[in-house]
Structures are given as C-alpha cells and as structure tokens.
N, CA, C and O atoms as a printed pandas DataFrame, in Angstrom:
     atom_number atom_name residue_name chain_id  residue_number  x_coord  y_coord  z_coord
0              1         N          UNK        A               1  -16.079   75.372  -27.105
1              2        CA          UNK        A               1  -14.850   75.138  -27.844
2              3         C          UNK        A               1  -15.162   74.431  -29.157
3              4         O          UNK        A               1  -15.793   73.376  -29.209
4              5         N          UNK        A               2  -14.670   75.094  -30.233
5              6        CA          UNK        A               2  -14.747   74.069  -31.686
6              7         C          UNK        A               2  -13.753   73.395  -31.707
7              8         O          UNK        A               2  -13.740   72.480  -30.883
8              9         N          UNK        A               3  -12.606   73.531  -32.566
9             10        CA          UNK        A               3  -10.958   73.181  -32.891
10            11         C          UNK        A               3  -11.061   72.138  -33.837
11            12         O          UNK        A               3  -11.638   71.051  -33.858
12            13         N          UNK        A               4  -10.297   72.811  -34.661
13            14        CA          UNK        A               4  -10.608   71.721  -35.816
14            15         C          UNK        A               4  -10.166   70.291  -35.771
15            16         O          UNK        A               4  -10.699   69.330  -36.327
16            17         N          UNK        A               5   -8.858   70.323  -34.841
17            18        CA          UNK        A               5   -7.995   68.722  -34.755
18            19         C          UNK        A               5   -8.138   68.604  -33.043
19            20         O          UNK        A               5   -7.994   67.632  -32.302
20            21         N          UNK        A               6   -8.423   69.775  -32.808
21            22        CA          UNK        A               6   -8.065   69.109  -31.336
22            23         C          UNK        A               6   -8.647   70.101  -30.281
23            24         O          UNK        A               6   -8.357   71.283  -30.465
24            25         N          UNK        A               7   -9.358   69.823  -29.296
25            26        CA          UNK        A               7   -9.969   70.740  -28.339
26            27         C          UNK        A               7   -9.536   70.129  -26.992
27            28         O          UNK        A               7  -10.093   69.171  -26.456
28            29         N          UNK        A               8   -8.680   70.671  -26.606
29            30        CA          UNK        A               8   -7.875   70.251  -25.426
30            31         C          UNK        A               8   -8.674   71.037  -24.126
31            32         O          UNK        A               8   -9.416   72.019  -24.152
32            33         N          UNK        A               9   -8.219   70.212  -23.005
33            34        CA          UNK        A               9   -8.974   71.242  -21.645
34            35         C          UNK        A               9   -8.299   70.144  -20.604
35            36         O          UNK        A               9   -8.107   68.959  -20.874
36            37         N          UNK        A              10   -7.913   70.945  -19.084
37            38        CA          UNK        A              10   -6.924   70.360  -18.273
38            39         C          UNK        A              10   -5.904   69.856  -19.011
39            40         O          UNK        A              10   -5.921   70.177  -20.200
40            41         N          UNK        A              11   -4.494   68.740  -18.423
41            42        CA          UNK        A              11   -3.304   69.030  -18.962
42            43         C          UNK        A              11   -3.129   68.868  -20.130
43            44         O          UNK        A              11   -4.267   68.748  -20.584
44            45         N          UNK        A              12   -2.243   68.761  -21.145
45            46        CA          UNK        A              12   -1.945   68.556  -22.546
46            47         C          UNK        A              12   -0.803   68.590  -22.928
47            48         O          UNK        A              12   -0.216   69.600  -22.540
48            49         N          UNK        A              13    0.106   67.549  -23.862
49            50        CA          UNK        A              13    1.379   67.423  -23.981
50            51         C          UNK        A              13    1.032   67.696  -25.914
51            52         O          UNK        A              13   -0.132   67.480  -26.250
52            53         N          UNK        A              14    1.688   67.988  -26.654
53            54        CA          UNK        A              14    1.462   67.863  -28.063
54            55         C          UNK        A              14    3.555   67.839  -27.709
55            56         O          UNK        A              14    4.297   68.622  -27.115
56            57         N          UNK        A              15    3.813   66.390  -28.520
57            58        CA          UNK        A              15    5.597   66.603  -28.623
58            59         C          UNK        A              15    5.804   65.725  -30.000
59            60         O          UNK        A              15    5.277   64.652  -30.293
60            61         N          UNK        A              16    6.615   66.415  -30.652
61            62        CA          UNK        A              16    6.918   65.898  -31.970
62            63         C          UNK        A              16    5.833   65.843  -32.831
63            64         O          UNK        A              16    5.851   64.861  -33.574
64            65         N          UNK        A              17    4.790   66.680  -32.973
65            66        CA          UNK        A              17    3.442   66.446  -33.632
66            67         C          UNK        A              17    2.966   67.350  -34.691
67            68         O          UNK        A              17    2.876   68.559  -34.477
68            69         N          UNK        A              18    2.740   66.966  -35.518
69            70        CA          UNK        A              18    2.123   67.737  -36.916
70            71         C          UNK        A              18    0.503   67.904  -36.688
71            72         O          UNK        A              18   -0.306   67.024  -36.393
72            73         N          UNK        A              19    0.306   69.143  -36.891
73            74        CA          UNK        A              19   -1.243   70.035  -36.762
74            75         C          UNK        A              19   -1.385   70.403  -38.569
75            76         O          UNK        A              19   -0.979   71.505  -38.939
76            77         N          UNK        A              20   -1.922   69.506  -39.524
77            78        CA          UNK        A              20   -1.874   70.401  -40.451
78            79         C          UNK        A              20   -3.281   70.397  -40.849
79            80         O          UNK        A              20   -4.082   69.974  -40.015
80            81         N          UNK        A              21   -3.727   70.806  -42.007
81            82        CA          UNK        A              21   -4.509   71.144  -42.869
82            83         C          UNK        A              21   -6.598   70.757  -42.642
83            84         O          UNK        A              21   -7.505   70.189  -43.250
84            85         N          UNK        A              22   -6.381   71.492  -41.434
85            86        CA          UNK        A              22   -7.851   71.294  -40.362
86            87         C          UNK        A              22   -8.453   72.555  -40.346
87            88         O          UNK        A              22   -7.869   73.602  -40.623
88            89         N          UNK        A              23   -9.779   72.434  -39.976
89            90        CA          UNK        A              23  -10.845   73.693  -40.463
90            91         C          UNK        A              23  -11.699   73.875  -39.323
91            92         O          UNK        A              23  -12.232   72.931  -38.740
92            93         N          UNK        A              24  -11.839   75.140  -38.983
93            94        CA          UNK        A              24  -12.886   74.991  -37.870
94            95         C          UNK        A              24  -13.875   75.930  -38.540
95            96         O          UNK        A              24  -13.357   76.431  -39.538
96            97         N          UNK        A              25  -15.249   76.382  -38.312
97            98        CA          UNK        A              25  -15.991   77.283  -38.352
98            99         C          UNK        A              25  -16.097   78.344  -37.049
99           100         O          UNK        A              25  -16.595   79.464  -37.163
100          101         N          UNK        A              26  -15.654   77.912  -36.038
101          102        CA          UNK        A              26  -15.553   79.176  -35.085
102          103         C          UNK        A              26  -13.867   79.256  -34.319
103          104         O          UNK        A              26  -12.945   79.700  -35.003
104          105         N          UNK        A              27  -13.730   79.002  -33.539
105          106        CA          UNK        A              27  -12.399   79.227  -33.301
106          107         C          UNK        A              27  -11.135   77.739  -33.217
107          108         O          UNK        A              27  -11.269   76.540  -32.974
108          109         N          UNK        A              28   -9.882   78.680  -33.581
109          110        CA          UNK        A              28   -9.197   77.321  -33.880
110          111         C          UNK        A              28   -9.274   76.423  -34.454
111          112         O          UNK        A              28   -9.743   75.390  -33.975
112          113         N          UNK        A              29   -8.688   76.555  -36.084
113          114        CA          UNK        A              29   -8.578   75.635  -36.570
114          115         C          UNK        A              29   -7.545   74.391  -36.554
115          116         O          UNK        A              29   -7.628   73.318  -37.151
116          117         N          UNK        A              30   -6.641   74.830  -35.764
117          118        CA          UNK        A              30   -5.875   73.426  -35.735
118          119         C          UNK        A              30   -6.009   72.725  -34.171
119          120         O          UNK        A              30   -5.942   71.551  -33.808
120          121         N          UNK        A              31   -6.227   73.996  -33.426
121          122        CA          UNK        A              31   -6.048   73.583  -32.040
122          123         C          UNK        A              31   -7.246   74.733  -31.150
123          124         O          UNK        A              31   -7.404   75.952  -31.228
124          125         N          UNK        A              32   -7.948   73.633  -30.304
125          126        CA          UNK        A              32   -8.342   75.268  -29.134
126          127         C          UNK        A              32   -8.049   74.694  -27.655
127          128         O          UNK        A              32   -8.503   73.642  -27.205
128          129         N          UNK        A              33   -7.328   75.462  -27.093
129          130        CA          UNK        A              33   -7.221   74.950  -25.865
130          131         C          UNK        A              33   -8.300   75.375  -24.782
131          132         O          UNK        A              33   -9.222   75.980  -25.330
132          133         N          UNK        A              34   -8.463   75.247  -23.446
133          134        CA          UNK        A              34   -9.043   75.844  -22.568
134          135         C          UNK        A              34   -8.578   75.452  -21.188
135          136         O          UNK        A              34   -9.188   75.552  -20.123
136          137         N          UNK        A              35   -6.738   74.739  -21.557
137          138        CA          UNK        A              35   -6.664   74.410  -19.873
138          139         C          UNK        A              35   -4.434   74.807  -20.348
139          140         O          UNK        A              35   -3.855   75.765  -20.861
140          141         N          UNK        A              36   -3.951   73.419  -19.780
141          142        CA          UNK        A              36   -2.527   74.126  -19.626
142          143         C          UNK        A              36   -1.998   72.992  -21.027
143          144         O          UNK        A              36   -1.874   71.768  -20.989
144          145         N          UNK        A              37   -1.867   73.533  -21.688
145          146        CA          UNK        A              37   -1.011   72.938  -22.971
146          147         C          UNK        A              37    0.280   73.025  -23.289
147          148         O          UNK        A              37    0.655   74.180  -23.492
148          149         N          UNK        A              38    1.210   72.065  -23.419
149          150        CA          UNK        A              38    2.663   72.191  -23.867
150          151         C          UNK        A              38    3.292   71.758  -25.154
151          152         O          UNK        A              38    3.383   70.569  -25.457
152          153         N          UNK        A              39    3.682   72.635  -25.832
153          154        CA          UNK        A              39    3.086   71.906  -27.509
154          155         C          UNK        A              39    4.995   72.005  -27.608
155          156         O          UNK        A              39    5.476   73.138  -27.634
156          157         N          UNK        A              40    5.796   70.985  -27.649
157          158        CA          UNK        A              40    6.985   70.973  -27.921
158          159         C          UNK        A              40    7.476   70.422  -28.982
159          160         O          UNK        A              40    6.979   69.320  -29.214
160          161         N          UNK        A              41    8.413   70.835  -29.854
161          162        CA          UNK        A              41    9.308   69.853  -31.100
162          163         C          UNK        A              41    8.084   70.087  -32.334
163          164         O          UNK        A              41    8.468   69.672  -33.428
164          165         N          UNK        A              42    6.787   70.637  -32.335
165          166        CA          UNK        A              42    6.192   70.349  -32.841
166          167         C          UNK        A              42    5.521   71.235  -33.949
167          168         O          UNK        A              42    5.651   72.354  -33.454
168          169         N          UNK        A              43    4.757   71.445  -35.383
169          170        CA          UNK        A              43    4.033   71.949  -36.063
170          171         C          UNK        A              43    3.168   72.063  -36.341
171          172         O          UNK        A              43    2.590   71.010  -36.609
172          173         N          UNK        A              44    2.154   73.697  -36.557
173          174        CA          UNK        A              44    1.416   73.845  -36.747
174          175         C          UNK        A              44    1.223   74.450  -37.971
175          176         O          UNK        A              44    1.871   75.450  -38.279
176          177         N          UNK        A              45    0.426   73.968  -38.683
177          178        CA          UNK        A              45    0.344   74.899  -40.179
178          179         C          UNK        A              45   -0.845   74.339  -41.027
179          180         O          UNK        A              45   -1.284   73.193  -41.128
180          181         N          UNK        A              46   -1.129   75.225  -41.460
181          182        CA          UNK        A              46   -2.248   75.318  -43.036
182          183         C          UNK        A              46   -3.372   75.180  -42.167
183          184         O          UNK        A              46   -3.612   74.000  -42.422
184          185         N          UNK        A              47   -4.190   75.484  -41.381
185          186        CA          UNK        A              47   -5.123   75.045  -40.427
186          187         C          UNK        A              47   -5.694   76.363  -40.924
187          188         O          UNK        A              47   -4.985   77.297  -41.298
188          189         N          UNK        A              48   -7.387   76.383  -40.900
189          190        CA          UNK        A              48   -8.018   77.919  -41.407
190          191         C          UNK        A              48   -9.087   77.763  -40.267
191          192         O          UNK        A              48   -9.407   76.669  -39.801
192          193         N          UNK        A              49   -9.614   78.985  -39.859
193          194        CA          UNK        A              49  -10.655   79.352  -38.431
194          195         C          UNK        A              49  -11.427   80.847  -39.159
195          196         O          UNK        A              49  -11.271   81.278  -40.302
196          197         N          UNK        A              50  -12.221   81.369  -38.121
197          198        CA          UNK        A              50  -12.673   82.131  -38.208
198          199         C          UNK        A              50  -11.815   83.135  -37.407
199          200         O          UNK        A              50  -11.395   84.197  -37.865
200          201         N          UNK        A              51  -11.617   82.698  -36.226
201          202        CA          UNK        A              51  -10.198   83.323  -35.288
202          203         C          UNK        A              51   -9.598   82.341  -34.968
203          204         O          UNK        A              51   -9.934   81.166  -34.820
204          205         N          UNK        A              52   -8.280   83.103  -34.818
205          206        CA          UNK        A              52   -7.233   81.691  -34.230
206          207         C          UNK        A              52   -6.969   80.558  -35.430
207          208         O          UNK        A              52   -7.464   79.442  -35.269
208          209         N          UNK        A              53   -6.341   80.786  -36.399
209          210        CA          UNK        A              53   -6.472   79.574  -37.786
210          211         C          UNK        A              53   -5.724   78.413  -36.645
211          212         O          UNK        A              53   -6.360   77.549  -36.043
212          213         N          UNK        A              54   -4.223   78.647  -36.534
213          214        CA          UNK        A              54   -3.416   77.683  -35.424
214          215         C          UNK        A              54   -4.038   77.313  -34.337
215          216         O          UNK        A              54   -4.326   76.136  -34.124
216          217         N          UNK        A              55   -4.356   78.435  -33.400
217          218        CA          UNK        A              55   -4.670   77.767  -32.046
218          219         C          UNK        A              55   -4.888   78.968  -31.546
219          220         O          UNK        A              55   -4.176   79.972  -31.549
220          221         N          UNK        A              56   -6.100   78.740  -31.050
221          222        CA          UNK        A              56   -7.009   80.010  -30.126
222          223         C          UNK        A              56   -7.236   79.302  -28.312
223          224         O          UNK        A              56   -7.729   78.234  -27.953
224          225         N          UNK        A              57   -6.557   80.586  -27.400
225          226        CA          UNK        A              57   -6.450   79.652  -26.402
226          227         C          UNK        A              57   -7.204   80.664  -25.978
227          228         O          UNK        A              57   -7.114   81.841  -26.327
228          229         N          UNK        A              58   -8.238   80.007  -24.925
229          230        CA          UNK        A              58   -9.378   81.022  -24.423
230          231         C          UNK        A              58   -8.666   81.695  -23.007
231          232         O          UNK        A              58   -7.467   81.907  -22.824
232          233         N          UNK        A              59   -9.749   81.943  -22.119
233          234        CA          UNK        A              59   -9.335   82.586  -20.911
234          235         C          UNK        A              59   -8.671   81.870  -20.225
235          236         O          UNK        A              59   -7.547   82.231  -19.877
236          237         N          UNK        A              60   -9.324   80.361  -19.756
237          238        CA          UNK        A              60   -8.728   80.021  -18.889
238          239         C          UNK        A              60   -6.775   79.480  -19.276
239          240         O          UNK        A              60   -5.836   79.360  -18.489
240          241         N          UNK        A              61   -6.827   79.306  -20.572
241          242        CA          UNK        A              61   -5.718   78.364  -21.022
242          243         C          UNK        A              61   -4.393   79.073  -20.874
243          244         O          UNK        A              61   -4.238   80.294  -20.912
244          245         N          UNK        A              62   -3.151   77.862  -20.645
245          246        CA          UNK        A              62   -2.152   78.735  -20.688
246          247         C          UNK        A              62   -1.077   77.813  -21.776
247          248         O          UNK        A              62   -0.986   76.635  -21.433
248          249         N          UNK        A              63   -0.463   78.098  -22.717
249          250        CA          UNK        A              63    0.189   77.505  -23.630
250          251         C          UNK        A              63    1.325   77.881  -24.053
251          252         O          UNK        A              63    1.646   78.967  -24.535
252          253         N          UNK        A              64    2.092   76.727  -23.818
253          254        CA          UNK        A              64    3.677   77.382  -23.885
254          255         C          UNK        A              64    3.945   76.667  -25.175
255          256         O          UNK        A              64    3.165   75.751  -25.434
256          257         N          UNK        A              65    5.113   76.971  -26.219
257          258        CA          UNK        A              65    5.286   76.543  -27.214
258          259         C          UNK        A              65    7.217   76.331  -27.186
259          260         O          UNK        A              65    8.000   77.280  -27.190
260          261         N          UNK        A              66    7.548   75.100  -27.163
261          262        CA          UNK        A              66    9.243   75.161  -26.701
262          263         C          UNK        A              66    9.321   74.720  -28.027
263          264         O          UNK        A              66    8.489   73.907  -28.430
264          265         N          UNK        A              67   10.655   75.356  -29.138
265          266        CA          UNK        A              67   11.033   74.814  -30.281
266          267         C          UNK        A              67    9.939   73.820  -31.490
267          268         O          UNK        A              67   10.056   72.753  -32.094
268          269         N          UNK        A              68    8.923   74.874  -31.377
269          270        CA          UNK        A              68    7.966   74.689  -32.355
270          271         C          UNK        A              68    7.480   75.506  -33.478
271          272         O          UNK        A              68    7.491   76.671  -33.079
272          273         N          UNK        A              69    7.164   75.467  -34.390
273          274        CA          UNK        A              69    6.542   76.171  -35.296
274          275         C          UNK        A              69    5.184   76.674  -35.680
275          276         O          UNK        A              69    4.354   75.776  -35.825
276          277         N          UNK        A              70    4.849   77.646  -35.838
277          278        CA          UNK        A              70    3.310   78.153  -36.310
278          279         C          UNK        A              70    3.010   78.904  -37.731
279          280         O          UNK        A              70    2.688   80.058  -38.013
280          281         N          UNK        A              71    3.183   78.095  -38.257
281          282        CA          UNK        A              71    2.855   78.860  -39.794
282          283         C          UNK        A              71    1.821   78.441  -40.877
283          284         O          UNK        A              71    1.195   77.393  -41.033
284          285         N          UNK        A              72    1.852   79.720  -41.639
285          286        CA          UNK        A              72    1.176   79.010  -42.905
286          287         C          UNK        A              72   -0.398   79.166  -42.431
287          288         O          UNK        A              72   -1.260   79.091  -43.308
288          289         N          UNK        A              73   -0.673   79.318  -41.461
289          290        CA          UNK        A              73   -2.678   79.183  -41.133
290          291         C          UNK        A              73   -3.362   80.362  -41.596
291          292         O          UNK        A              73   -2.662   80.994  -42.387
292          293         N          UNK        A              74   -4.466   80.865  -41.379
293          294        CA          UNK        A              74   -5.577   81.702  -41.741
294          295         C          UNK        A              74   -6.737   81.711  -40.734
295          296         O          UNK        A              74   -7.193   80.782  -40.067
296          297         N          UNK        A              75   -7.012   82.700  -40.785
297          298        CA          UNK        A              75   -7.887   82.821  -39.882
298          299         C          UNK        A              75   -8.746   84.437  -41.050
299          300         O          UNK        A              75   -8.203   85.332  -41.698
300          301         N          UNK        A              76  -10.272   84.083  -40.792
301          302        CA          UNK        A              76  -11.251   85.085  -42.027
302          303         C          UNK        A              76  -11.576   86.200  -40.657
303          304         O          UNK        A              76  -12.455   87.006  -40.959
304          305         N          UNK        A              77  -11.184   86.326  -39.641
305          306        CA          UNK        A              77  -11.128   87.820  -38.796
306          307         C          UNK        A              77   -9.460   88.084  -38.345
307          308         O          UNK        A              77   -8.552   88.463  -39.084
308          309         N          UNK        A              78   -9.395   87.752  -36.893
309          310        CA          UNK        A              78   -7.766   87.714  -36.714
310          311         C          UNK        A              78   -7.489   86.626  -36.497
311          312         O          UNK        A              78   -8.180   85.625  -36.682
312          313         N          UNK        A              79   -5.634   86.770  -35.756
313          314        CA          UNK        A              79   -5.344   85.568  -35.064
314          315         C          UNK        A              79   -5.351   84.445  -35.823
315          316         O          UNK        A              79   -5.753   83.333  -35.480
316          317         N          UNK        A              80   -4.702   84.907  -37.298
317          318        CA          UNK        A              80   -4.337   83.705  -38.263
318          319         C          UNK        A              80   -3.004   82.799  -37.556
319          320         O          UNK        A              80   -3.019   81.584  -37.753
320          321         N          UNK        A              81   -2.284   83.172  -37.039
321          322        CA          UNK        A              81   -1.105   81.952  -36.097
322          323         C          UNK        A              81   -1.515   81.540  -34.474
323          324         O          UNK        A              81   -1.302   80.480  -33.885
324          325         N          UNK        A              82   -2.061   82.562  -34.076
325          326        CA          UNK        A              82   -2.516   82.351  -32.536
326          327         C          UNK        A              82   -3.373   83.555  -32.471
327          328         O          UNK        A              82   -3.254   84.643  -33.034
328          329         N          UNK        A              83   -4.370   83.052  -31.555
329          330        CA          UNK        A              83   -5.349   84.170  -30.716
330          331         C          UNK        A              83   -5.266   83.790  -29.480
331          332         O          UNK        A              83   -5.059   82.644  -29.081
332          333         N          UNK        A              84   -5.412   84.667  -28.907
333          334        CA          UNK        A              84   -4.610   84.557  -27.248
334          335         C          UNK        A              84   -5.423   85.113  -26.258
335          336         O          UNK        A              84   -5.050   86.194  -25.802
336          337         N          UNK        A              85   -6.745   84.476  -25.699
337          338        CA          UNK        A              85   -7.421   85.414  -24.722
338          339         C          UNK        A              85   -6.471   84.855  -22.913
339          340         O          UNK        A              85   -6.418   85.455  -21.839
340          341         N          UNK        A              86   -5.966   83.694  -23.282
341          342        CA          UNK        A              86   -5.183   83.198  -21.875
342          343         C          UNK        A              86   -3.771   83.693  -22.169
343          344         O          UNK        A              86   -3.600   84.756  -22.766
344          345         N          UNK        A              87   -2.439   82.693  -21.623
345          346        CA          UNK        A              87   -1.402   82.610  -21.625
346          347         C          UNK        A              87   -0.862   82.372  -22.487
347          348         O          UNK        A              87   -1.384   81.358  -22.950
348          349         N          UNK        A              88   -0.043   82.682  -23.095
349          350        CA          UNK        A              88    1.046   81.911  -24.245
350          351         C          UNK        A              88    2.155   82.567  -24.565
351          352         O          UNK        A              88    2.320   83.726  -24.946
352          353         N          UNK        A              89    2.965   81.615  -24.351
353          354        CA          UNK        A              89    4.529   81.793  -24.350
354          355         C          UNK        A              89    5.125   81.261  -25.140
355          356         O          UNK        A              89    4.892   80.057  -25.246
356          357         N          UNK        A              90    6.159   81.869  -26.061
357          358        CA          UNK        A              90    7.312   81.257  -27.095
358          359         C          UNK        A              90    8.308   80.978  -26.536
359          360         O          UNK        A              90    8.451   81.616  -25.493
360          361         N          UNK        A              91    9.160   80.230  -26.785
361          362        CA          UNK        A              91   10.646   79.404  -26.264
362          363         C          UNK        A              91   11.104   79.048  -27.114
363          364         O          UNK        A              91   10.497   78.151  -27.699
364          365         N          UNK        A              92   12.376   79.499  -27.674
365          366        CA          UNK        A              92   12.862   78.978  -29.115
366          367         C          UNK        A              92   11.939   78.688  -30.433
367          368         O          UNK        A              92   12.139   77.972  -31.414
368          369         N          UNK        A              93   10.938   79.464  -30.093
369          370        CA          UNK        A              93    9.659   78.817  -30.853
370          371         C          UNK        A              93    9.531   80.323  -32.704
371          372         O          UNK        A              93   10.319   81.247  -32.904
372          373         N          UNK        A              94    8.529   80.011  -33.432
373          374        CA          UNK        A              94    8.922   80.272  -34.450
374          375         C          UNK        A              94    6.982   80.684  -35.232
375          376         O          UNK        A              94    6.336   79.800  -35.793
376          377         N          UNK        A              95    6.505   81.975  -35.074
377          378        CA          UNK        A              95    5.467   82.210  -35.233
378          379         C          UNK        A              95    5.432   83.205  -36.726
379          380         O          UNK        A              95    5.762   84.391  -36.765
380          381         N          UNK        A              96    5.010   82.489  -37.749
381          382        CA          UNK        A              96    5.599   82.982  -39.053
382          383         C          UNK        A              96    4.713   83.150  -40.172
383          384         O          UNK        A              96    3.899   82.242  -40.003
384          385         N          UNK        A              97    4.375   83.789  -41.248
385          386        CA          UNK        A              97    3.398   83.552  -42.238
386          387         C          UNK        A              97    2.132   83.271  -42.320
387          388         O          UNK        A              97    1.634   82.522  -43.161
388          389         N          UNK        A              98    1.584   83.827  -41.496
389          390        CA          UNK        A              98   -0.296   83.482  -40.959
390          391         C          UNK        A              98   -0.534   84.537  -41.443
391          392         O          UNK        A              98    0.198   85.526  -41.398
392          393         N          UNK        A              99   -2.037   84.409  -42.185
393          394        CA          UNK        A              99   -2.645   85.504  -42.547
394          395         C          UNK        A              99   -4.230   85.521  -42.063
395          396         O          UNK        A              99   -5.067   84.701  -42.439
396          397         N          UNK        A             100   -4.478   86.653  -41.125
397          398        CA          UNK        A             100   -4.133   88.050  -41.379
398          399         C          UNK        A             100   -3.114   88.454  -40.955
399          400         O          UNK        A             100   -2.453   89.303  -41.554
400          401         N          UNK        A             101   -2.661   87.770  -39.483
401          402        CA          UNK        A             101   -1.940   88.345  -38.253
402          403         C          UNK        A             101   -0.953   86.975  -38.066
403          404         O          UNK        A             101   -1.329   85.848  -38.385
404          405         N          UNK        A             102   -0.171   87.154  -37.727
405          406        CA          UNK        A             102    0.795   86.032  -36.587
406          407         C          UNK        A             102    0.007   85.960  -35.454
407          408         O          UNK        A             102   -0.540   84.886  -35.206
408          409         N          UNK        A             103   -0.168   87.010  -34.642
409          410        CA          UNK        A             103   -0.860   86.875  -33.016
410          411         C          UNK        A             103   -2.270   87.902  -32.654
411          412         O          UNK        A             103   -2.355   88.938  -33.313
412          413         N          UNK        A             104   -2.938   87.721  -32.016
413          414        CA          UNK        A             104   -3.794   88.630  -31.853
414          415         C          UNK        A             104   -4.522   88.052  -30.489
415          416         O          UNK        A             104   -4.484   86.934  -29.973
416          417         N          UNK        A             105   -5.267   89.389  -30.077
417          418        CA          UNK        A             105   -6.042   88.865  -28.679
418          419         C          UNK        A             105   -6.022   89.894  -28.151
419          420         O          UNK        A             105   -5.235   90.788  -28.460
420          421         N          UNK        A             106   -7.159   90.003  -26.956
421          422        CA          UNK        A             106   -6.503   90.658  -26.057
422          423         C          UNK        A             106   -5.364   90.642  -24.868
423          424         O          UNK        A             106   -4.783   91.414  -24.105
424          425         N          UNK        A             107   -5.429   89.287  -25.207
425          426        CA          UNK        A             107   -3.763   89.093  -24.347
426          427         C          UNK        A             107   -2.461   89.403  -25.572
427          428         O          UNK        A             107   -2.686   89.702  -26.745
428          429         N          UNK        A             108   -1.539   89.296  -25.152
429          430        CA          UNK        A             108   -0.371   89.553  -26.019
430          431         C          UNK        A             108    0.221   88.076  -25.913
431          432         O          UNK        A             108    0.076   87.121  -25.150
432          433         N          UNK        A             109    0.849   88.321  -26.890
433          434        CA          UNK        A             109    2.186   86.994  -27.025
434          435         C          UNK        A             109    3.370   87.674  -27.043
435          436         O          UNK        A             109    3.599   88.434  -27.984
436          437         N          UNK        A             110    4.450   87.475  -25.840
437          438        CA          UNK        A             110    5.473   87.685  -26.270
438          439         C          UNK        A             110    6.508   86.832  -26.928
439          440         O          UNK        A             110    6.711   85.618  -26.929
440          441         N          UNK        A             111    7.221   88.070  -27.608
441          442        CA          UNK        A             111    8.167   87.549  -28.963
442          443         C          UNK        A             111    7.293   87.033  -30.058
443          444         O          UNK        A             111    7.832   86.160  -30.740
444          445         N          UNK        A             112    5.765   87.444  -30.476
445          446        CA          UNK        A             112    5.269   87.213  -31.557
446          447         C          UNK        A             112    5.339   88.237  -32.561
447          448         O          UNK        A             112    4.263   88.833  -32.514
448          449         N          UNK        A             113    6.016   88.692  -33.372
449          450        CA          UNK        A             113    6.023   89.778  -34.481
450          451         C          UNK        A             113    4.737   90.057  -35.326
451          452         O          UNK        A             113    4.541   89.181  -36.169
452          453         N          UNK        A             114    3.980   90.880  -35.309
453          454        CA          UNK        A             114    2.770   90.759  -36.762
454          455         C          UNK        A             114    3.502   91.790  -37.801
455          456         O          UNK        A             114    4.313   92.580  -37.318
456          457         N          UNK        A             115    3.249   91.814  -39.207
457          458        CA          UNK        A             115    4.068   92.499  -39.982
458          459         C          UNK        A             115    3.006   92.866  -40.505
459          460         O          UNK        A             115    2.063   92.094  -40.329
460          461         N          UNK        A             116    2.674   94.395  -41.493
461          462        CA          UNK        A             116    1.388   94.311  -42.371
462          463         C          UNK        A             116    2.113   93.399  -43.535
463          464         O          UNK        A             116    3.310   93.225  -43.760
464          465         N          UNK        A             117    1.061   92.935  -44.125
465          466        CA          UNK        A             117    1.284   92.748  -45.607
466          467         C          UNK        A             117    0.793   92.981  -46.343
467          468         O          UNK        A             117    0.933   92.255  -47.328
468          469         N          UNK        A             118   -0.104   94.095  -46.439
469          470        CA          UNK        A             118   -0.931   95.022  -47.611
470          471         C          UNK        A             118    0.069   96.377  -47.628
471          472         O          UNK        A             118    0.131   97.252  -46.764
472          473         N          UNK        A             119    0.706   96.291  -48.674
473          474        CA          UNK        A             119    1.466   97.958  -48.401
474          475         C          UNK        A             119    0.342   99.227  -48.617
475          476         O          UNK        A             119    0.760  100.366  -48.408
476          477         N          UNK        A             120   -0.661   99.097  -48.911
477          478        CA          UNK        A             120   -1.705   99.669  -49.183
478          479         C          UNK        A             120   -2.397  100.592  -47.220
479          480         O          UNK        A             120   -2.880  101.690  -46.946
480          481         N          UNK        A             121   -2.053   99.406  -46.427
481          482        CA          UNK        A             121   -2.660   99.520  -45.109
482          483         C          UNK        A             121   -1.354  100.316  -44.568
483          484         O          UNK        A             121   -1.462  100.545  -43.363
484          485         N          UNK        A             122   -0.342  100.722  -45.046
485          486        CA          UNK        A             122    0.484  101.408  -44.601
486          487         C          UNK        A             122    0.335  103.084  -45.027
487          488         O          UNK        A             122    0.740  103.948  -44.249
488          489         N          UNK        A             123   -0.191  103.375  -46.135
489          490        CA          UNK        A             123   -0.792  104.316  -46.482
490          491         C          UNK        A             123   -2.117  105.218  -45.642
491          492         O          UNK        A             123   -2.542  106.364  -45.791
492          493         N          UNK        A             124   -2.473  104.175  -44.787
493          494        CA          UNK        A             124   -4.123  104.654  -44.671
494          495         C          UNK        A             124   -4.047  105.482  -43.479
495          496         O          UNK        A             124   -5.058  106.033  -43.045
C-alpha cells in the first residue's frame, strides 16, 4: 500500500474530513484502503496517483462513502476519483471531475458516472 495521506487497513472512520492536495507515486493519492472504511460528511479532492488519484481500495477493502464528495483528483493511468479492486458504495455521495475517469477497476462502483472528456475519443 502507498497512499498519499492515508493508508488505512482493518476498521476506519474518516467523518467531517478534508483529503486534499496529496501525491502518491503508486496507488492512491489521497487515500488507499485495504480493510472496511467509512468515509462520511467528508472530502476528497486535488489528490494525484498513478491509479486511484482519491482512493484506490484494493481487494480486500470495502468502502462506503455516505454524503461525501470526490473531486477534482488525477490519476496518470485510471481511476482519477476512485479505483475499485474491493467494495465501494455511494450514499448520497457525489463522484465528480477526476481526470481521467471518476471510477475505474475491475470492480464497479455503483452510481459512479465516467463521462469522456476528449470529444476527439468520441470519434475514434
């Protein structure tokens, strides 16, 4: 696990908490989990990774997000808002403006939208 602010494993509360402007060189730049994380009331943003800019949760992890935000991160492959090889769940939650992707993984996120934003990649 790298994570730029925070490498969590077994339980984890993040409530009312700002994740900003943190760097990882391999995964997760604001956050990497590897156990059960509950990130509530809280923000993530401007954080840059290689995958996962926000928060890359590996296999074992499962991460729920209640009335929180994920924006604004980067990631230089995917999974600029979240990369998702475990669990992760939105709840009133708000996954927005990450570049490349909002979500990526081979797990899915539901209720995560990715949009292109090269109109160029719509052509191809």
């Amino acid at each position: 696990m790298i994570g730029g602010a925070l490498a969590l494993s077994g339980q984890s509360k993040l409530v009312g908490s700002v994740v900003t402007g943190n760097h990882a060189l391999g995964e997760g730049g604001g956050i990497v989990s590897s156990g059960s994380v509950q990130i509530r009331d809280s923000k993530i943003t401007r954080n840059t990774a290689d995958t996962g800019g926000g928060l890359y949760a590996d296999n074992a992890a499962v991460a729920e997000f209640l009335r929180s935000h994920v924006t604004a991160n980067k990631a230089r492959t995917t999974g600029g808002g979240i990369f998702a090889v475990g669990t992760v769940t939105l709840q009133k939650s708000r996954v927005t403006g990450n570049v490349p992707d909002n979500c990526a993984g081979p797990a899915t996120v539901p209720g995560c939208v990715n949009k292109v934003k090269d109109p160029a990649a719509i052509r191809r």
